[in-house]
N, C-alpha and C positions, 0 to 999 in steps of 0.2 A: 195898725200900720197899713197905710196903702201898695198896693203891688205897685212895683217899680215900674213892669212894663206899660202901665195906666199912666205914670207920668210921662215917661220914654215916647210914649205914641202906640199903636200899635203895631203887632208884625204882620207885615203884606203877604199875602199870599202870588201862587207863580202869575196868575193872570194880572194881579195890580200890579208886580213888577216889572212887567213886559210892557204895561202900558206907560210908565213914569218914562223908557225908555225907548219911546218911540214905535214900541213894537219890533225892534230889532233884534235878532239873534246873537248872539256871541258865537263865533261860528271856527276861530281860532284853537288849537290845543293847549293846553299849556306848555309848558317848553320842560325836555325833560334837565335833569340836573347831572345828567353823566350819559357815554354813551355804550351801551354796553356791547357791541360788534365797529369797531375803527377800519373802516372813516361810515361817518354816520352821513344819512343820508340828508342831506341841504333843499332847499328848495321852500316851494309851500307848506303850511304849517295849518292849514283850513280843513278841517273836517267836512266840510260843505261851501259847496258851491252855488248860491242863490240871493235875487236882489234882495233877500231880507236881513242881509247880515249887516252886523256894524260898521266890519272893517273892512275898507275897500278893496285890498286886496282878495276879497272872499268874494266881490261883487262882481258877478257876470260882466265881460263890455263891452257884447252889444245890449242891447234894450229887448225886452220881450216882448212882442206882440198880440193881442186877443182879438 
């Protein structure tokens, strides 16, 4: 019997993954599902701040300079 993951493809590791996706971070929290001290706190939801995130909201705006 063949391994299943041999037919499947193989599994990517973090550096392939990062490249299929442009190299972008996911830079978002999850969202939690209750909030355990009312009224919770609103706003941004970014763990990080830098032009390499997905979501534009994470992304700096002005432009960085070198």
């Amino acid at each position: 019997m063949k391994n299943l993951l041999e037919q499947a493809g193989k599994k990517l590791n973090k550096k392939e993954l990062k490249s299929i996706t442009g190299g972008l971070l996911n830079c978002i929290e999850p969202t939690p599902t209750f909030c355990p001290d009312p009224p919770c706190q609103g706003g941004s939801r970014c763990k990080i701040t830098s032009p390499s995130c997905a979501q534009l909201e994470c992304r700096p705006n002005h432009p960085i300079e070198f």
